[in-house]
Backbone bond lengths (Angstrom), bond angles and torsions (degrees), N, CA, C in turn:
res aa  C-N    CA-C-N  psi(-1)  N-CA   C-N-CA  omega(-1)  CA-C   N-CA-C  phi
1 X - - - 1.447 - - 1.523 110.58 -
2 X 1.317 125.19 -55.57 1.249 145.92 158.43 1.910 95.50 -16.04
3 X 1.713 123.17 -76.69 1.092 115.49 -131.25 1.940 88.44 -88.05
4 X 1.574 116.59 -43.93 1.296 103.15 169.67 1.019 156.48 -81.65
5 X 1.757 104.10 -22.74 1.933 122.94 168.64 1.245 109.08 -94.79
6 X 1.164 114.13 6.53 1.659 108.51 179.97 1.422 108.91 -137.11
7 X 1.393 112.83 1.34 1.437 135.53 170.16 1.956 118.22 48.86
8 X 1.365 95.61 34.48 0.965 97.17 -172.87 1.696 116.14 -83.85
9 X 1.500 129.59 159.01 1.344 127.62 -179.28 1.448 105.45 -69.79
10 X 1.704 110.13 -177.27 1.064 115.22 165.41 1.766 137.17 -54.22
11 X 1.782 93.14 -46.85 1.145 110.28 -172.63 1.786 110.19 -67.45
12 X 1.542 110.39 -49.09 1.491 108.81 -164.40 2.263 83.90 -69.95
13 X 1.060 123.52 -41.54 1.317 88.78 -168.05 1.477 123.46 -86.58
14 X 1.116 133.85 31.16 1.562 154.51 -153.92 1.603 88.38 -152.24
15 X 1.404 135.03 2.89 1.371 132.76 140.82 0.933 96.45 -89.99
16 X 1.200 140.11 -95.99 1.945 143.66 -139.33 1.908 97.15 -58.21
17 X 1.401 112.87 -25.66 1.791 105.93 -177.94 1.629 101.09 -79.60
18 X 1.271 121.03 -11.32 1.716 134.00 -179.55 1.584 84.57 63.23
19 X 1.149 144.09 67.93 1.688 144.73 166.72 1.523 103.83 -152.58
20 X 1.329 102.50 155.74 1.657 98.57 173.26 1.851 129.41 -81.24
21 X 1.019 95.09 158.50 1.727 103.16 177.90 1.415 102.55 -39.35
22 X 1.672 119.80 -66.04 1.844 89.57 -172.04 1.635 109.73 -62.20
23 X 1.054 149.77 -15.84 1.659 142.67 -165.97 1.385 70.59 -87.74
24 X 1.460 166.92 -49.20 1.335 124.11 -139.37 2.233 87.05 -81.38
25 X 2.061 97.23 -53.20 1.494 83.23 -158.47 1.492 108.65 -57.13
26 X 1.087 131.85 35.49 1.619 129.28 179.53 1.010 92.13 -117.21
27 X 1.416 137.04 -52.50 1.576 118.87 -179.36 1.614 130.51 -63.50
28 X 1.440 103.67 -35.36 1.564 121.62 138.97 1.317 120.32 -11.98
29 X 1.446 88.66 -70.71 1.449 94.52 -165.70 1.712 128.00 -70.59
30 X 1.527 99.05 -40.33 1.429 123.42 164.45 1.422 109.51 -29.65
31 X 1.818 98.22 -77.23 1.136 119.83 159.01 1.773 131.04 11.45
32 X 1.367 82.36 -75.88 1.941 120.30 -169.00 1.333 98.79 -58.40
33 X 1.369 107.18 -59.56 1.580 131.59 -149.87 1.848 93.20 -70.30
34 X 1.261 93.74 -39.31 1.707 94.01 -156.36 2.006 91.26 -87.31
35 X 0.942 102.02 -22.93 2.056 98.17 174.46 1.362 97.90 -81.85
36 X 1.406 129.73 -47.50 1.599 121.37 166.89 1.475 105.89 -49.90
37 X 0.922 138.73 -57.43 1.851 121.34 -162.88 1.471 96.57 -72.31
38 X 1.793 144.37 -33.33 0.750 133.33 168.84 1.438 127.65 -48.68
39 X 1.514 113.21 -41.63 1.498 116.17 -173.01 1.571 109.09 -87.81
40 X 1.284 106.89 5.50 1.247 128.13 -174.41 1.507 105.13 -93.70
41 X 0.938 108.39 -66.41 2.272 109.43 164.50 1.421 99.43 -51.79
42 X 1.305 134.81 -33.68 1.688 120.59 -160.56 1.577 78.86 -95.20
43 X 1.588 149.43 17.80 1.335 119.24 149.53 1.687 107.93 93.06
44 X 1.614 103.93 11.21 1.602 95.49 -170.12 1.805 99.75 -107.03
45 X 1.175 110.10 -12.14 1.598 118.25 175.67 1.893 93.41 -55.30
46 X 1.022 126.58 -38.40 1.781 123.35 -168.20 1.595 90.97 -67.69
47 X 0.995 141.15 -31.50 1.257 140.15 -150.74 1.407 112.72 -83.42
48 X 1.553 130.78 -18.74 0.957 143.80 -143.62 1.414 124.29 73.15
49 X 1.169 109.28 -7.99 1.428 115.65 -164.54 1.852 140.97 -59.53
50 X 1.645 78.65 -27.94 1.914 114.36 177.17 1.494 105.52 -89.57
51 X 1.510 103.57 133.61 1.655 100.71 163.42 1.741 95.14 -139.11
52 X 1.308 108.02 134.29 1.501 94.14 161.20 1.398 131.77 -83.72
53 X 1.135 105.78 -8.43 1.764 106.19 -169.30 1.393 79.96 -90.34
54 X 1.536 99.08 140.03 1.898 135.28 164.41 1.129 98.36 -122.75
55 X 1.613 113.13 133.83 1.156 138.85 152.55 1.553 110.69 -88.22
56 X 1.691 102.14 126.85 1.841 103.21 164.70 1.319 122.65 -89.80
């Protein structure tokens, strides 16, 4: 929530989580991957709608 609705960078939110920058882009990433396979069973991957590659 931190890095996309609140648009914050890596660094300030890998301060306030007290963890480092790669553990945040790993949770990120997890994140992504695991809402992509979700919207992916609800049928929205046909749509064009899913991409897995994230850019940081």
């Amino acid at each position: 929530m931190l890095r996309y609705w609140e648009e914050m960078d890596v660094a300030e939110t890998a301060k306030i989580m007290g963890c480092s920058d790669g553990s945040v882009k790993t949770h990120c990433s997890r994140a992504v991957h695991a809402l992509a396979t979700e919207l992916k069973k609800q049928g929205l991957g046909k749509l064009g709608l899913i991409k897995l590659e994230v850019s940081e």
